[in-house]
PyMOL Python script that loads the backbone (N, CA, C, O; Angstrom):
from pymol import cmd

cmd.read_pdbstr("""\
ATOM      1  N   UNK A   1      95.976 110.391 141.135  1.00  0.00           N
ATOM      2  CA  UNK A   1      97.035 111.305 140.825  1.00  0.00           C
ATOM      3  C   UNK A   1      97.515 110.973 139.417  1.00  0.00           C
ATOM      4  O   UNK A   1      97.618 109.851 138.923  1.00  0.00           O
ATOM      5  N   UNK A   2      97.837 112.344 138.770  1.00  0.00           N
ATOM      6  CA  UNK A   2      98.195 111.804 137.555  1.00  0.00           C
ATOM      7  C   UNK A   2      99.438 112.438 136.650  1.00  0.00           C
ATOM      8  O   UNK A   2      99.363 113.496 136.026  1.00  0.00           O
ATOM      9  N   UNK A   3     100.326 111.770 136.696  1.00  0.00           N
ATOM     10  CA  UNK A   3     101.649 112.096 135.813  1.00  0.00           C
ATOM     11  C   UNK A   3     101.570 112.428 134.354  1.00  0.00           C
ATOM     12  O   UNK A   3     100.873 111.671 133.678  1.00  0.00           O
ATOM     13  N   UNK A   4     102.122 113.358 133.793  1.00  0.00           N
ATOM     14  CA  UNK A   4     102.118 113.159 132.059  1.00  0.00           C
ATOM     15  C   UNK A   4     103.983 112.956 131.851  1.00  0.00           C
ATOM     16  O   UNK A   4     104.876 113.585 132.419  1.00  0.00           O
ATOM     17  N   UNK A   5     104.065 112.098 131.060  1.00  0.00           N
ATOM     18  CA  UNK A   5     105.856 111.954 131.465  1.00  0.00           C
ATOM     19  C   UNK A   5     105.946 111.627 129.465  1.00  0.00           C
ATOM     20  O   UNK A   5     105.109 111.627 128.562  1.00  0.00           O
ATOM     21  N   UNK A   6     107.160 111.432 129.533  1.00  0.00           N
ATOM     22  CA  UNK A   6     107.530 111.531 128.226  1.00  0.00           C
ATOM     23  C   UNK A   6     107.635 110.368 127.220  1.00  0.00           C
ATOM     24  O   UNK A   6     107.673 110.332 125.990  1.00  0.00           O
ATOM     25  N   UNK A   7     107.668 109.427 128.188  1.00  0.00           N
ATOM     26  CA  UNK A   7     107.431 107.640 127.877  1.00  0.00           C
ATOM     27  C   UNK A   7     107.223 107.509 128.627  1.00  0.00           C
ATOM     28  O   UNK A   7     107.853 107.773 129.651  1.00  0.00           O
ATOM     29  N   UNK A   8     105.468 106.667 128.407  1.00  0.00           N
ATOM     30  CA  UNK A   8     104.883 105.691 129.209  1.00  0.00           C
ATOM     31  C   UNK A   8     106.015 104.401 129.499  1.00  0.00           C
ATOM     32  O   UNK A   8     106.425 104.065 130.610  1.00  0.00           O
ATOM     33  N   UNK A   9     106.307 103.922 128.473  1.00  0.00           N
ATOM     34  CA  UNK A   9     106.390 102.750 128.911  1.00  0.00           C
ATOM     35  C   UNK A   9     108.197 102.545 129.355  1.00  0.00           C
ATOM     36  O   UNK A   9     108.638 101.454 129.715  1.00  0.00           O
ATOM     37  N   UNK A  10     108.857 103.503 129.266  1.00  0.00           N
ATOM     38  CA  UNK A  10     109.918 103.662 129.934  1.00  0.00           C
ATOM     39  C   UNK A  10     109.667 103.584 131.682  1.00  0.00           C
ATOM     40  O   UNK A  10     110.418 103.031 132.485  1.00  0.00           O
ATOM     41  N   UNK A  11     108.281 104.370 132.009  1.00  0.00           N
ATOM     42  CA  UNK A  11     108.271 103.984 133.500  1.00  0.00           C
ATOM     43  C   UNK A  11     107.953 103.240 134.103  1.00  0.00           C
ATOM     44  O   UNK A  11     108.274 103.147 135.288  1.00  0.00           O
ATOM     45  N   UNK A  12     106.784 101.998 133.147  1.00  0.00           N
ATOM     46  CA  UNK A  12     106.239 101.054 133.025  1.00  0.00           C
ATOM     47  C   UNK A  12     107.369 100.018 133.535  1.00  0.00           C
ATOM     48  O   UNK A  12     106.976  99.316 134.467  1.00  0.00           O
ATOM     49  N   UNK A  13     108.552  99.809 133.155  1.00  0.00           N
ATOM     50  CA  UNK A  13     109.880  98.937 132.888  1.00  0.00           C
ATOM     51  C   UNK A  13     110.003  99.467 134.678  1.00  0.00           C
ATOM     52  O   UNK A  13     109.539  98.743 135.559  1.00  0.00           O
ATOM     53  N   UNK A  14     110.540 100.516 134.929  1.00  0.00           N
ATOM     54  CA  UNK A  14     110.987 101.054 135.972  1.00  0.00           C
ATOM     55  C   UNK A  14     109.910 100.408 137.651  1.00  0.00           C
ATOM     56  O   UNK A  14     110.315  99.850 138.671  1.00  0.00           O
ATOM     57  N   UNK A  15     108.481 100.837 137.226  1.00  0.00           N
ATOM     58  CA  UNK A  15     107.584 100.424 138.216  1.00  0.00           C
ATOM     59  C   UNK A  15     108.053  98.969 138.169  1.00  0.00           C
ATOM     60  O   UNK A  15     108.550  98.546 139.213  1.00  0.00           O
ATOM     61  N   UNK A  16     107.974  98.098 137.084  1.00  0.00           N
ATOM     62  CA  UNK A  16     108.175  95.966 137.401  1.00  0.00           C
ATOM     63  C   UNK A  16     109.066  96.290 138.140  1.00  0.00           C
ATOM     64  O   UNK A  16     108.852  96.201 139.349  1.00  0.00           O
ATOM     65  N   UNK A  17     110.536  96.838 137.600  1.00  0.00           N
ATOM     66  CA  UNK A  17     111.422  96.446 138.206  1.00  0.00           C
ATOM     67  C   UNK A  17     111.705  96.775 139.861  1.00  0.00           C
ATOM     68  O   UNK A  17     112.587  96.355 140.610  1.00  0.00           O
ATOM     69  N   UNK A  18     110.660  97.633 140.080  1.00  0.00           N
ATOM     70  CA  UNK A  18     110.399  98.343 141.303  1.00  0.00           C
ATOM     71  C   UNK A  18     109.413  97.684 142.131  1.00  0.00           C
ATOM     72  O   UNK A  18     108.928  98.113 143.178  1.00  0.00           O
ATOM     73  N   UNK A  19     109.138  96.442 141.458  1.00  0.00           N
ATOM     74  CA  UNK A  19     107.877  95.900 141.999  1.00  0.00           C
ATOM     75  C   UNK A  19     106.416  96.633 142.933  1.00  0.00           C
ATOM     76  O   UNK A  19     105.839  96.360 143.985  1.00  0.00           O
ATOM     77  N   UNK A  20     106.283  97.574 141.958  1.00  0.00           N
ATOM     78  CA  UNK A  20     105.144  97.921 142.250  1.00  0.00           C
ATOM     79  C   UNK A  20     103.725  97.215 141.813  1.00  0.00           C
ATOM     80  O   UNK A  20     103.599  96.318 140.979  1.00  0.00           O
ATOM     81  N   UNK A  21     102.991  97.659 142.361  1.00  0.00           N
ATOM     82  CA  UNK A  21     101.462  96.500 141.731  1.00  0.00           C
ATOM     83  C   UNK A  21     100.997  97.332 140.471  1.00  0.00           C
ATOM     84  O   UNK A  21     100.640  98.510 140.492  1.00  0.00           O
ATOM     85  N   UNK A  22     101.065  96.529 139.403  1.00  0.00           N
ATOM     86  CA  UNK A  22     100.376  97.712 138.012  1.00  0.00           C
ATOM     87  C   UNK A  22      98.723  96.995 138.432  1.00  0.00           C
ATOM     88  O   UNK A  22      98.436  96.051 139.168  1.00  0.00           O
ATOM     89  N   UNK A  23      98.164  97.593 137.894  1.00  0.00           N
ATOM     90  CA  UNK A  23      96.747  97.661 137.746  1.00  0.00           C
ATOM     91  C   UNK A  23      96.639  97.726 136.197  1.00  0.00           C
ATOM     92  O   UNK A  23      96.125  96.625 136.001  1.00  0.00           O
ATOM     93  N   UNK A  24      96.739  98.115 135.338  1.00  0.00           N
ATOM     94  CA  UNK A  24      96.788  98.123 134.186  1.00  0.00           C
ATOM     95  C   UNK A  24      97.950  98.726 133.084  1.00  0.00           C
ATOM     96  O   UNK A  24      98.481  99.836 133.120  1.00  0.00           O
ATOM     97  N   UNK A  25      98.140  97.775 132.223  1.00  0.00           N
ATOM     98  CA  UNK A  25      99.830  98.134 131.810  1.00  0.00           C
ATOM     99  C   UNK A  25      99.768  99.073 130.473  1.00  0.00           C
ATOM    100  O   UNK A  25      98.762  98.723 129.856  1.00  0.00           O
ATOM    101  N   UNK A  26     100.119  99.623 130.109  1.00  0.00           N
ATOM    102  CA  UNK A  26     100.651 100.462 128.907  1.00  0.00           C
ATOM    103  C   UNK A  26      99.636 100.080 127.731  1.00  0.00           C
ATOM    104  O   UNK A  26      99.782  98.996 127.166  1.00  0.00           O
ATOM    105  N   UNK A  27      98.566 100.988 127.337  1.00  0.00           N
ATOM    106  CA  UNK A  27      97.395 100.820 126.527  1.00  0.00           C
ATOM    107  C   UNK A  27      97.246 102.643 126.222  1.00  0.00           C
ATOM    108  O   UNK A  27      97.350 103.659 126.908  1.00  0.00           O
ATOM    109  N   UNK A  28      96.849 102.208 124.321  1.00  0.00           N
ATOM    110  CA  UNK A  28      96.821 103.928 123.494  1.00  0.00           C
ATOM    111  C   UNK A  28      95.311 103.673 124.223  1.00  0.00           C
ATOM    112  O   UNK A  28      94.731 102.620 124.487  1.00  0.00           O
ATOM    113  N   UNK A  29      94.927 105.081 124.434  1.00  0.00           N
ATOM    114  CA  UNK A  29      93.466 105.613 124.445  1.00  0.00           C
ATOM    115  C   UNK A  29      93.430 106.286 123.228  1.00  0.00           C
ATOM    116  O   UNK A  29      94.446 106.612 122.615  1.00  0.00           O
ATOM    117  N   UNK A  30      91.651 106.628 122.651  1.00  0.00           N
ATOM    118  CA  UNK A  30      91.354 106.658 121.817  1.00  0.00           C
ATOM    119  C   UNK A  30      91.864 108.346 121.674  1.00  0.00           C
ATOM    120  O   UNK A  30      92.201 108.905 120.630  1.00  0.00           O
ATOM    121  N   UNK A  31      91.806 108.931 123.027  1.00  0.00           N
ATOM    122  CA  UNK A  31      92.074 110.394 122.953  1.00  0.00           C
ATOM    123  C   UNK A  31      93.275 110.642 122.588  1.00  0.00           C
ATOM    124  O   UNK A  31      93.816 111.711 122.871  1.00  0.00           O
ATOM    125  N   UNK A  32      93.723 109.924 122.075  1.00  0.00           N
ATOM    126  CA  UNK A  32      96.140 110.326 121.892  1.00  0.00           C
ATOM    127  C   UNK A  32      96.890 110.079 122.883  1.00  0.00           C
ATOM    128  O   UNK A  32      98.087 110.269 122.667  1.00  0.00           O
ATOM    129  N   UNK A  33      96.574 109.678 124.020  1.00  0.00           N
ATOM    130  CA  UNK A  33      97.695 109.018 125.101  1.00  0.00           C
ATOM    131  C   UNK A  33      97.921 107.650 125.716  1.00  0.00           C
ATOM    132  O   UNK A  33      96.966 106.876 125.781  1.00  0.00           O
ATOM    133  N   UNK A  34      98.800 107.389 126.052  1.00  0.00           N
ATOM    134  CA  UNK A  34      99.563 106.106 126.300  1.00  0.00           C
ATOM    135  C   UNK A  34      99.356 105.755 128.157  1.00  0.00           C
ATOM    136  O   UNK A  34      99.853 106.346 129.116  1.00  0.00           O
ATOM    137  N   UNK A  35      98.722 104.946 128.124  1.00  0.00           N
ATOM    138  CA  UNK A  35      98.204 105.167 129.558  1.00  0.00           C
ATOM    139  C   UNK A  35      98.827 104.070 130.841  1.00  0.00           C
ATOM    140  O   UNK A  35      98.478 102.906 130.645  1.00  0.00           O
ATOM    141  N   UNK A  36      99.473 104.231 131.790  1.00  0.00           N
ATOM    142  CA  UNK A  36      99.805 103.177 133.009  1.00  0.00           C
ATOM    143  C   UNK A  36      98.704 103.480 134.333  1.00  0.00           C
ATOM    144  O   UNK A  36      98.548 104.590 134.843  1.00  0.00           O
ATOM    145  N   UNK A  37      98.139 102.479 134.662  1.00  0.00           N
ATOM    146  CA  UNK A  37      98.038 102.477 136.457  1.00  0.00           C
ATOM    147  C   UNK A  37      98.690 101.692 137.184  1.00  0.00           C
ATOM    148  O   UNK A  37      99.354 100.709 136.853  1.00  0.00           O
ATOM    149  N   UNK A  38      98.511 102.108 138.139  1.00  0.00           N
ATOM    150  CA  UNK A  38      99.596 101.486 138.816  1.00  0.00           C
ATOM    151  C   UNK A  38      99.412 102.080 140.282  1.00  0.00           C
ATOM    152  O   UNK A  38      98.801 103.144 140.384  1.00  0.00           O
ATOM    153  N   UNK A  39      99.966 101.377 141.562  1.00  0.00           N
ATOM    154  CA  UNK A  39      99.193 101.474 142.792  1.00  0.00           C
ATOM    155  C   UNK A  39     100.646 102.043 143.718  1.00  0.00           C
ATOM    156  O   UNK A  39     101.452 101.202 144.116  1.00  0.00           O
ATOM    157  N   UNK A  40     100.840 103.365 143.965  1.00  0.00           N
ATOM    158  CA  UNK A  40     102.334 103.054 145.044  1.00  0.00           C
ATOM    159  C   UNK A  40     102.212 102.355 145.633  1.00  0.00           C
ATOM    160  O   UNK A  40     101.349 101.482 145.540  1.00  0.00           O
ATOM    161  N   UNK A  41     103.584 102.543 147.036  1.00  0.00           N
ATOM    162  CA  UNK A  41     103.193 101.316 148.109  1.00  0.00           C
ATOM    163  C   UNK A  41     102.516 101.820 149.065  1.00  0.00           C
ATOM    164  O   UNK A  41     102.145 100.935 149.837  1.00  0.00           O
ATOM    165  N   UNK A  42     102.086 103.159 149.454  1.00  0.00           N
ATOM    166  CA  UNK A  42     101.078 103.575 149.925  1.00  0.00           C
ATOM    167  C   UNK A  42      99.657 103.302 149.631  1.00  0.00           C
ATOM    168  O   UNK A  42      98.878 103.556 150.550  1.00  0.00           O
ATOM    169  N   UNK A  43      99.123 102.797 148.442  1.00  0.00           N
ATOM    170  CA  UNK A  43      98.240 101.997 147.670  1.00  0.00           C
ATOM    171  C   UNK A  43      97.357 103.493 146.714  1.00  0.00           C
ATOM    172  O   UNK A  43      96.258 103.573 146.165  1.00  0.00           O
ATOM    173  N   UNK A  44      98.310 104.317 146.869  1.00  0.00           N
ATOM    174  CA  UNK A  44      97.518 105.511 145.697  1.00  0.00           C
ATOM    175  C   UNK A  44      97.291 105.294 144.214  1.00  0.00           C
ATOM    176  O   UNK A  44      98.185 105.027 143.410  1.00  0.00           O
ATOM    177  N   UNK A  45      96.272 105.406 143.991  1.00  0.00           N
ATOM    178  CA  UNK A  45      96.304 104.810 142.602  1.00  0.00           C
ATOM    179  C   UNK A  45      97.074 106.168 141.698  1.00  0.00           C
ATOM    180  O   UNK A  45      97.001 107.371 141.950  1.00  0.00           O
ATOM    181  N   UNK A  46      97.659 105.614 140.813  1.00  0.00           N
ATOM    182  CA  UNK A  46      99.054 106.439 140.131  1.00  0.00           C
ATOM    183  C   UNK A  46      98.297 106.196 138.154  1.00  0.00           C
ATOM    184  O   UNK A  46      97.843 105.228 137.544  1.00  0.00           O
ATOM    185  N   UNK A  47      98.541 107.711 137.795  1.00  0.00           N
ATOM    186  CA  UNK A  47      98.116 107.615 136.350  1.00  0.00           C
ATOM    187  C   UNK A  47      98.626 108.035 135.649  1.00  0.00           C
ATOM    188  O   UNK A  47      98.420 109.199 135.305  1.00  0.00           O
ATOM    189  N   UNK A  48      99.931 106.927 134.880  1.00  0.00           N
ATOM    190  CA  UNK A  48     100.973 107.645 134.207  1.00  0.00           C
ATOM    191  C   UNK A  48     100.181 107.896 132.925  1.00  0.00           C
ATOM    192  O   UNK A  48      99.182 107.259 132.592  1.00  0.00           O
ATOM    193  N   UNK A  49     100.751 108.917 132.230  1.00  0.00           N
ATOM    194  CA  UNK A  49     100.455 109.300 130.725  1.00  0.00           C
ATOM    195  C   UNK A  49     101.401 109.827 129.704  1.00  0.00           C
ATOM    196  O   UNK A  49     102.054 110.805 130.068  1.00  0.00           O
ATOM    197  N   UNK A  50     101.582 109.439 128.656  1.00  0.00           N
ATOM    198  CA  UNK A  50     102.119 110.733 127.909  1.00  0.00           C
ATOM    199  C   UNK A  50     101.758 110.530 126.227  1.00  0.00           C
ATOM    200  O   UNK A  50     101.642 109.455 125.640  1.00  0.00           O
ATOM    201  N   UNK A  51     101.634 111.763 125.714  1.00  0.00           N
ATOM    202  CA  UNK A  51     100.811 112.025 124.480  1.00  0.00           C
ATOM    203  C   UNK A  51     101.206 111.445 123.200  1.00  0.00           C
ATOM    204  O   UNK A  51     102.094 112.188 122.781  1.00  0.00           O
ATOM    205  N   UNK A  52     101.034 110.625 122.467  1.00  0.00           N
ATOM    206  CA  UNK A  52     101.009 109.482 121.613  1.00  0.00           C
ATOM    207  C   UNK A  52     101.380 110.532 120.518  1.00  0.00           C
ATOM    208  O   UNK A  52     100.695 111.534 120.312  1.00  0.00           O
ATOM    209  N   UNK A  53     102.819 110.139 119.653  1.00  0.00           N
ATOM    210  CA  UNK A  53     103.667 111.477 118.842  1.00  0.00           C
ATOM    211  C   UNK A  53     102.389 111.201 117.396  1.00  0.00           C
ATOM    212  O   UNK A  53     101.973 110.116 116.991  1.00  0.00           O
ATOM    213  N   UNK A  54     102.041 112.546 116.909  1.00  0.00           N
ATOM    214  CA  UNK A  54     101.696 112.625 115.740  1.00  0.00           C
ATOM    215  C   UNK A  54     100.019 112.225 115.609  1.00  0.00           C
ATOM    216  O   UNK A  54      99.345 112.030 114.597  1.00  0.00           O
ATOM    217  N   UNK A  55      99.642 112.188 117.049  1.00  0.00           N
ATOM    218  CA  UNK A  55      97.804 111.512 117.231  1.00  0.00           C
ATOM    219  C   UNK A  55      97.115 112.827 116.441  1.00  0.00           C
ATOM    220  O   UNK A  55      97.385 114.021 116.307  1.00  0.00           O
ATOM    221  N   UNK A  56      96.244 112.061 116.074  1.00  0.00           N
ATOM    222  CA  UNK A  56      95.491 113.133 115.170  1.00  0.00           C
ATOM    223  C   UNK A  56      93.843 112.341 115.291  1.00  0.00           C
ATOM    224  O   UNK A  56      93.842 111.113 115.202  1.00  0.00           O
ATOM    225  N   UNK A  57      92.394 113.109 115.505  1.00  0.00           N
ATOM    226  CA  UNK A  57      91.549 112.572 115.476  1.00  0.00           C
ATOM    227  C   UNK A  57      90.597 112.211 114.022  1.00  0.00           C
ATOM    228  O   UNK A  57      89.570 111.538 114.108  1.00  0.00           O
TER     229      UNK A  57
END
""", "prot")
cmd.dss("prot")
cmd.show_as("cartoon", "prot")
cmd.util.cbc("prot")
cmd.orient("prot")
């Protein structure tokens, strides 16, 4: 499943403090976005995103 939100890493802060399990923390992809995984407690894997201001290829 996959979120596009407005800051990654604003939810990034929110999931620790929520103690959720990250799987991988706040990393640019080469395509322009800012990427979280992260597992609910249902164990869905979760794919935050949001578009890196001013990316240009």
């Amino acid at each position: 499943m996959t979120f596009v939100v407005d800051n990654t890493d604003e939810i990034f802060k929110i999931a620790e403090s929520e103690k959720f399990e990250i799987i991988s923390e706040p990393t640019d992809t080469f395509y322009g976005q800012r990427r979280l995984l992260l597992k609910d407690p249902n164990g869905t894997l979760v794919d935050i995103s949001s578009p890196i201001k001013d990316f240009e290829f």
